[in-house]
N, C-alpha and C positions, 0 to 999 in steps of 0.2 A: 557595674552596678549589681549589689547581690541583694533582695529581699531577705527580710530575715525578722525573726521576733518569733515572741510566742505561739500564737495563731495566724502564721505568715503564711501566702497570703489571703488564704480565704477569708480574715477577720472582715476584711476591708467590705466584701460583698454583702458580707453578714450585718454589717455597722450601718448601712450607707445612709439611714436614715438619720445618723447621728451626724452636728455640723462638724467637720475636720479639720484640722490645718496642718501644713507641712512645716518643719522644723530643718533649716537648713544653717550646715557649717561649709566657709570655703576655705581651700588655702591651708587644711593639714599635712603636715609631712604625715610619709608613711609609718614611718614607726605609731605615730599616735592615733592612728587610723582603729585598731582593736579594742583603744581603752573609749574612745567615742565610739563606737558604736556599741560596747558594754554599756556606757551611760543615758542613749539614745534609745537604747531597750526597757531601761525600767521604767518607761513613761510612752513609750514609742507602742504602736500596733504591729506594725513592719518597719523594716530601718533597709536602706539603701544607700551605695559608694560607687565613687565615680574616682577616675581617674584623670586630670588634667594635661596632656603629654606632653606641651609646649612650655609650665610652669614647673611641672614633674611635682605640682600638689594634691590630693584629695578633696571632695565633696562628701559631705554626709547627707543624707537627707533623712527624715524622719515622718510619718506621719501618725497623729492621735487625735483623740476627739477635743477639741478645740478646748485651750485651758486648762486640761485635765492636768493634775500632780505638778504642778509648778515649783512650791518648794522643792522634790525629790529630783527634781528636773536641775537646777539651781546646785541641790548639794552632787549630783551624781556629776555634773558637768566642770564644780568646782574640782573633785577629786582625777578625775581625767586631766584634766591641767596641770595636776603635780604633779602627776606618775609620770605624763609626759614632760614633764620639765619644762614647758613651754605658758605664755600667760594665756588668761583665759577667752577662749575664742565670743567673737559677737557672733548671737544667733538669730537668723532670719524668719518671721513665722509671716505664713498667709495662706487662706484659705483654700480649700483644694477641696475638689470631689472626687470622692474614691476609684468611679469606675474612670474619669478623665486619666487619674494616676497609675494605675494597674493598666488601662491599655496604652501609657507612654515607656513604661516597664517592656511590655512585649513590643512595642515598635522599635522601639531604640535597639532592641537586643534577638532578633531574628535568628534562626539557621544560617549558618555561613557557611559554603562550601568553599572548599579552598585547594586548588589543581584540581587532579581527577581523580582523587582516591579519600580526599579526605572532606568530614562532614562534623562543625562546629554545631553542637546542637545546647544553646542551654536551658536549664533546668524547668524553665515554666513554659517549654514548646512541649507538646503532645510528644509522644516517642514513640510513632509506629517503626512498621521493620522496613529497613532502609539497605534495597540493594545495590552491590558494586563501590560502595562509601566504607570507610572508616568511621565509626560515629565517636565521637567523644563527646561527653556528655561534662559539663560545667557551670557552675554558677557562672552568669553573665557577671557579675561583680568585680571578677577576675579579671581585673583587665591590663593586669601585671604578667599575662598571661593567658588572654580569651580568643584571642585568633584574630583580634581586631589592628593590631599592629603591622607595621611591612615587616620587621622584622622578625615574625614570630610567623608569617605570613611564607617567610623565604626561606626559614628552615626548614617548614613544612612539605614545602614544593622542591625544595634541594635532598631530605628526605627520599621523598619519593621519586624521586632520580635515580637513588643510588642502594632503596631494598631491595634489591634483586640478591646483591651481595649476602643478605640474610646474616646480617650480624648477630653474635652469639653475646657479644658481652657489650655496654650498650653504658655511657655515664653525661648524664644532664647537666651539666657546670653552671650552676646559679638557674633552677628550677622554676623558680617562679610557683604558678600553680602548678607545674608538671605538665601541661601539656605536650612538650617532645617528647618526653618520656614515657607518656600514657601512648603517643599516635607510637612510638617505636614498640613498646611493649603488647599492643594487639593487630599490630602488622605483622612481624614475624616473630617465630619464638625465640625470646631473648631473656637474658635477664639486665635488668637497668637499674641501675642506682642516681636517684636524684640528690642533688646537694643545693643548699642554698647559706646565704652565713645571716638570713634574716629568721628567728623564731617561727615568725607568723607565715610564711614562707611553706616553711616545713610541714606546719601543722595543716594548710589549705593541700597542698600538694598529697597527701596522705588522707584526708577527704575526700579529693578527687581521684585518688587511686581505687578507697573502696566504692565511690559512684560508678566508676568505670569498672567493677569488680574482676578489678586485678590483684591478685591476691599476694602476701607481704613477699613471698619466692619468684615473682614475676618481677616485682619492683619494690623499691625501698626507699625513702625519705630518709637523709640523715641532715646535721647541722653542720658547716662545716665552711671553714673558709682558704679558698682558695683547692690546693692539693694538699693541706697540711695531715687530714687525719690519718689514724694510722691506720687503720681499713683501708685507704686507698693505697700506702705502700707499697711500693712495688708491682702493682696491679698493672697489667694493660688492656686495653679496652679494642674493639673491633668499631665502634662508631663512637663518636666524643661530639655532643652538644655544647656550645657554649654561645649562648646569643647573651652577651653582656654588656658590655661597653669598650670603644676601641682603645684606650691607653692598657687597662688593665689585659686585655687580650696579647699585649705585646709584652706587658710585664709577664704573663704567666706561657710567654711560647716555647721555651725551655719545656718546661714542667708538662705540660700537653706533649709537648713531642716524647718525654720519656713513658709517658700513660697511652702514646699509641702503639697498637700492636702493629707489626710487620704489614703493610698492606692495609693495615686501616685508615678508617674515613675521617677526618674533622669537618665537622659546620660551625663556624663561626659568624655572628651576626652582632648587631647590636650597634655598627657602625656604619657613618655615613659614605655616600659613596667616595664624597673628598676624600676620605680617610682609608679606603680600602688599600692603595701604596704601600702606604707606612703596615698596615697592620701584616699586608701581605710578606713583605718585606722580611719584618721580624717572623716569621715560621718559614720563610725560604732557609733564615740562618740556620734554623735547626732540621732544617735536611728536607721538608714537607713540601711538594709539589701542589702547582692550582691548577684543580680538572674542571671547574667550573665556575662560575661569577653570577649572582639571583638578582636584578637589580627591580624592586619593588617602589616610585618614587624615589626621594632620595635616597632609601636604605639597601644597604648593598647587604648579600650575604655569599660567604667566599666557602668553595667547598672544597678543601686540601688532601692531598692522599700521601701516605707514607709509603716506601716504595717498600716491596716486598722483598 
């Protein structure tokens, strides 16, 4: 869930005297998730997304002062519809009070600490100084990537297993919001490159880089699918993230194993436990040994090493 709007979110405290209602879409794919919530803003106070993990759809939600711009609501929602290629979604309205909504915002979406070194903090908790923690700081919105997931949970905790190695070169395989990439890039001195082959992907991940003010020489956001571009050519890498999904992780174990350096690390995630076999399987063929196994619920996360 990310707030967001023009006067996000102090509008709401400022308004409250005004009657509200929430403005709710269920059941978007991701892709069409930026062009709704562009549409939900030119009528909206603060606009809010939610991630469904079971249907693998999105929620929008929106709140304005009850009525307010209906036409603009109407044509901004029509055009969202076509950019996304998809027909036009039914919208849920009902009345809401500001301060109920702003503190289900901050309950839903807490500080997470996650093992012992790391500290999910997002953007509408206070940010005093925080010892002994990693703080990454994130829109809660993020949940393609907010620390809420086991998988995103076991890279983390398999991470920190294995900084001690103090990897120098450091590449995020389908980034998300970057968070591995940010918790690797202010752990130890590294340089990281994130990829993701989603636009919007890119451009949150690169947001979050400068919230976390990591600056463009610590870390990098590019677009990129798979190992195709040519910046990664011939590169190899001292730790390799990839928490994606278990078919693709076997189709790309080749290609990882040629982008690990001698002795470097892989964390592979994204897959269930059932499936850890097979995926394992497919990166034995290409020479990669298993130093460890995260198992988080059903998601497993496999930590491989290339031998030196």
């Amino acid at each position: 869930m990310r707030p967001s709007g023009p006067d996000a979110p102090g509008a709401l405290s400022r308004r409250r005297a005004e009657p509200l209602e929430a403005l709710v879409i269920d059941g978007l794919p991701e892709h069409a998730v930026p062009v709704f919530e562009a549409a939900l803003e030119q009528v909206c106070t603060t606009v809010a997304y939610f991630r469904d993990e079971p249907t693998d759809t999105w929620r929008i939600e929106g709140v304005r002062e009850a009525g307010a711009h209906d036409e603009a609501l109407d044509a901004a929602l029509a055009l969202a519809a076509a950019v996304a290629g998809i027909d036009p979604p039914v919208v849920q309205a009902a009345p809401v009070e500001a301060e109920g909504w702003l503190a289900r915002t901050v309950q839903a979406f807490p500080e997470m600490p996650i093992g012992g070194r790391f500290l999910i903090r997002p953007t509408h908790v206070p940010d005093p100084v925080t010892h002994g923690r990693v703080v990454l700081k994130l829109d809660a919105g993020l949940a393609f990537g907010s620390g809420e997931h086991a998988s995103t949970q076991g890279c983390l905790r398999a991470f920190e297993a294995v900084a001690h190695r103090r990897p120098r070169t450091v590449c995020d395989l389908g980034s998300g919001s970057g968070i591995l990439a940010m918790a690797a890039a202010k752990m130890v001195p590294c340089r990281v490159l994130a990829t993701d082959i989603e636009p919007w992907s890119v451009r949150v991940c690169e947001q979050n880089a400068r919230l976390n003010g990591l600056v463009p020489r610590r870390m990098r956001a590019i677009l990129a699918d798979g190992w195709k571009p040519r910046v990664m050519k011939g590169v190899r890498y001292d730790l390799i993230f990839a928490n994606i999904l278990a078919r693709p992780l076997c189709a790309m174990a080749r290609e990882l194993a040629l982008h690990l350096a001698p002795g470097g690390t892989a964390i592979l995630a994204g897959l269930l436990g059932t499936q850890a076999r097979m995926v394992l399987a497919a990166h034995r063929r290409q020479g990669l040994v298993l130093e460890r196994r995260i198992d988080v619920g059903p998601w497993s996360t496999l930590v491989l090493r290339r031998r030196g």
